[in-house]
N, C-alpha and C positions, 0 to 999 in steps of 0.2 A: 304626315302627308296623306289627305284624302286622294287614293289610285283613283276614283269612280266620281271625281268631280271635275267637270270638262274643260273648269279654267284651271286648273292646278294640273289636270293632264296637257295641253295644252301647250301650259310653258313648260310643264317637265320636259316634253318631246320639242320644246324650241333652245330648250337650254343645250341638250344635246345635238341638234343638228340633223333630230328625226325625218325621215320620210315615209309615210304609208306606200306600200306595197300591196298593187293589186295583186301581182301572183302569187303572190304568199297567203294572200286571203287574209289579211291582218282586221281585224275590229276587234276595238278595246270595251269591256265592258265599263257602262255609267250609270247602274244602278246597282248599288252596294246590296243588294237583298240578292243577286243571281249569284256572285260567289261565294256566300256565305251561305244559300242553300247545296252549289253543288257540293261544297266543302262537307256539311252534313249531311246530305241524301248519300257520301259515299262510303262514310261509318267510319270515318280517318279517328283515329285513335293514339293512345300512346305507346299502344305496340305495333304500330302503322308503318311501315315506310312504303310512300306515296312516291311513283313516277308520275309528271306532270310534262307534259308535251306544248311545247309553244307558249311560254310561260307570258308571251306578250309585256307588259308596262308591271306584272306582277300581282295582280288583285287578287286574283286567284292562289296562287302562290302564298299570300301572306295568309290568308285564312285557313290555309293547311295548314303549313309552320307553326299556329297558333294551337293547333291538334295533334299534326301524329310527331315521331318519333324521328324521322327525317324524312326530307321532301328531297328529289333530286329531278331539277327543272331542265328539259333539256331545249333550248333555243337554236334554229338553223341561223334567223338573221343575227349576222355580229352587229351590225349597228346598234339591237337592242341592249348588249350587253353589258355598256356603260350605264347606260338608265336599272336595267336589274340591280347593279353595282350599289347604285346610289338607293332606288329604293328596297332593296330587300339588307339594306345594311343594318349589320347589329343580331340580323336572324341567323344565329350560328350551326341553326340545324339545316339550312338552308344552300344547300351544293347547286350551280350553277353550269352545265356540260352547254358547249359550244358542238352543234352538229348536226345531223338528219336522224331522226330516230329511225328511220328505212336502215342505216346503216349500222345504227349501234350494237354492241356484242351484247344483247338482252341476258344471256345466262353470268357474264360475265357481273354485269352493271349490279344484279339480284342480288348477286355471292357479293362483291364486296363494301355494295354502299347497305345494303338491307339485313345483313348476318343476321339471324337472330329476332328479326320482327315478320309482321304478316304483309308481303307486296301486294300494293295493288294499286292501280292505273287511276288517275283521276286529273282529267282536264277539258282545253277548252278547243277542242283540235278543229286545223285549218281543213276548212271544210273540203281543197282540195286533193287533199292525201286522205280523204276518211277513212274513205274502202282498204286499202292497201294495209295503213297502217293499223285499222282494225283485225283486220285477218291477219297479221301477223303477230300483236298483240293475245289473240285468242290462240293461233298454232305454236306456241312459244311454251302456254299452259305452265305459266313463271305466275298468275297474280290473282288473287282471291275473288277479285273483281273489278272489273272497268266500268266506272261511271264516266261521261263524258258526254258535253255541250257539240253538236254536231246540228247538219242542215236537217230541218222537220221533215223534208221528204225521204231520205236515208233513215230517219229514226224510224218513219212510219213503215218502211220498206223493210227494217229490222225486226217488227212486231206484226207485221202482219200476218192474218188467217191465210189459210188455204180457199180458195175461189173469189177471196178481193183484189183488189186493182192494182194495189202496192207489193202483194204475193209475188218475189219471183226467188232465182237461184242462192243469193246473198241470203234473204228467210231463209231458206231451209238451213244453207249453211251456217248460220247465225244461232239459230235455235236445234242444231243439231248438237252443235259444240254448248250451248251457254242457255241461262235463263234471262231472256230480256224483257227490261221493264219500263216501258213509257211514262217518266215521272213526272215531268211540267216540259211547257211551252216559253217560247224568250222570245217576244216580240224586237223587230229592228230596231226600233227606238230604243232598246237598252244597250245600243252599242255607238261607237265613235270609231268611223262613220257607220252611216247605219246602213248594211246591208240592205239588197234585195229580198230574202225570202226569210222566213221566220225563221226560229231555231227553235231545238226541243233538247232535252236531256234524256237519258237515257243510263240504266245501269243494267250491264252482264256480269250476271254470277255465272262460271264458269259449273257446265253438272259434273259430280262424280262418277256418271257414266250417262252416253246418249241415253236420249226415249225410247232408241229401239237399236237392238244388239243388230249390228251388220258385221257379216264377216269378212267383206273387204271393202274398207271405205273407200278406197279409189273408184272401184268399181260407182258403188252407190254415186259418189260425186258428177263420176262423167254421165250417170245417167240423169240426175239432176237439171246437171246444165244442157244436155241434148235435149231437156225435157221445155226449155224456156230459151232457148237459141233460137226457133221462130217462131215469135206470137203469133197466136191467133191462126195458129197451124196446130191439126191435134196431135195427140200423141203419137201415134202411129206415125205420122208423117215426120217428125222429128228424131223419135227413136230410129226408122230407115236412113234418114240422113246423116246421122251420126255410125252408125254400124255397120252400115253397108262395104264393102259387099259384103265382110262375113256372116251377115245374115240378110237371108232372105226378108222381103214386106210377108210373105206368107207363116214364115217362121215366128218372126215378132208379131203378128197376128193372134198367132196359136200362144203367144206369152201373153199379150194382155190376154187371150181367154182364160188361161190357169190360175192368172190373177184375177179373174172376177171382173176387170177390165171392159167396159164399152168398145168397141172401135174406134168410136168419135170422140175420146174423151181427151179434154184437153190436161194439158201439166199441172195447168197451177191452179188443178180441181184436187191434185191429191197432198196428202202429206205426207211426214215423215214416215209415216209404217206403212201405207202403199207405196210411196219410193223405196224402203228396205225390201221389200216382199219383190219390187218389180227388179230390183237390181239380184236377190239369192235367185230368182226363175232364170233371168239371163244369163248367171253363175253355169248354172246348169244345162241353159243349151247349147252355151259356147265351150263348156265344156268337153275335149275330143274323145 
């Protein structure tokens, strides 16, 4: 069975009794070259074991199973389950979890489907659980790397520089934790039905240690996001809102001076090691 041909996906989902689902964000890939790229842009191997999120009609799916070591597909909708049934039949490295990957025991699922191989994430995820279930994917720190077909503006928001337009809190955090890498584009047309916005791929290699040593990432984090909480508002004005009262605007004044800091300077002018430097100086004045 061709997954990626539209009259044969078509009656597969009429044989079953399919229904697309807009809240789930369902599109099936229809051009056999996208899952067979992300499959190899994610280095799936036969020391591999590959979690695979929203396995959809399975396209995707089978061109793992053809590579690593075991694939374990986890599906929220049950309706797809019967169709997975039928087409991933015969692939006996191929384990099927019925669920919310929001919900699954990640340390548990590693230890006993993957013993002994290198985990690592690779799918086609509904674009809207991205955020959520990437940030938890990366805070888990279970998988050698996450490659993953998501919406082009979230990818571009994952790689972006410091003082472009798609720069905000998510970049940092993205690229604090991981190395991310913009690897091709999926226009709508390769999908059934075809989406509104484009989609991109994307692979994080997870680093063995941040860019920049911080000594309390909490700290760092919540200055982060006070840093991009109001656009177009500068830093100053941001940082007082988030800190206040225990700190004075005069106080946090005198910290961007320590850091070399403008007064008018905006968040998502700096990066990762002026947000480290600005969160160890506020270490130290909130310190009693």
């Amino acid at each position: 069975m061709d997954l990626c041909d539209i009259k044969e996906i078509k009656a597969l989902l009429t044989r079953h009794g399919f229904r697309f689902s807009r809240s789930m964000g369902q599109n099936f890939l229809i051009d056999p070259r996208i899952p067979r790229d992300i499959a190899l842009s994610s280095g799936t191997d036969g020391s591999t074991g590959v979690l695979e999120i929203g396995p959809g009609i399975g396209c995707l799916t089978v061109e793992l199973a053809a590579r690593a070591a075991r694939v374990v597909s986890v599906e929220l909708d049950r309706s797809l389950l019967p169709v997975l049934e039928e087409t991933l039949s015969g692939r006996d490295n191929v384990t099927v979890l019925s669920g919310d990957i929001l919900d699954v025991d990640l340390p548990r699922l590693v230890e006993e489907r993957f013993c002994g191989l290198r985990p690592v994430v690779c799918a086609n995820l509904p674009y809207n659980i991205t955020t959520p279930v990437l940030t938890r994917l990366i805070d888990s720190g279970l998988f050698a790397s996450l490659t993953v077909m998501i919406q082009r503006e979230v990818a571009l928001r994952i790689c972006a520089a410091p003082g472009t337009a798609d720069y905000g809190a998510f970049s940092v955090y993205c690229q604090y934790h991981t190395h991310p890498e913009l690897l091709f584009q999926v226009p709508p047309d390769c999908f059934l039905p075809a989406p509104k916005v484009t989609s991109a791929v994307v692979r994080l290699t997870p680093r063995p240690r941040p860019p920049e040593e911080v000594d309390d990432p909490a700290l760092f984090f919540r200055v982060v996001k006070a840093a991009f909480a109001l656009r177009r508002k500068t830093l100053l004005n941001c940082l007082s809102a988030a800190f206040a009262p225990r700190l004075s605007r005069e106080a946090l004044r005198e910290v961007l001076a320590r850091c070399g800091l403008p007064e008018n300077i905006r968040g998502e002018q700096l990066g990762i090691p002026e947000f480290a430097q600005l969160a160890r100086t506020l270490a130290l004045v909130e310190s009693p």
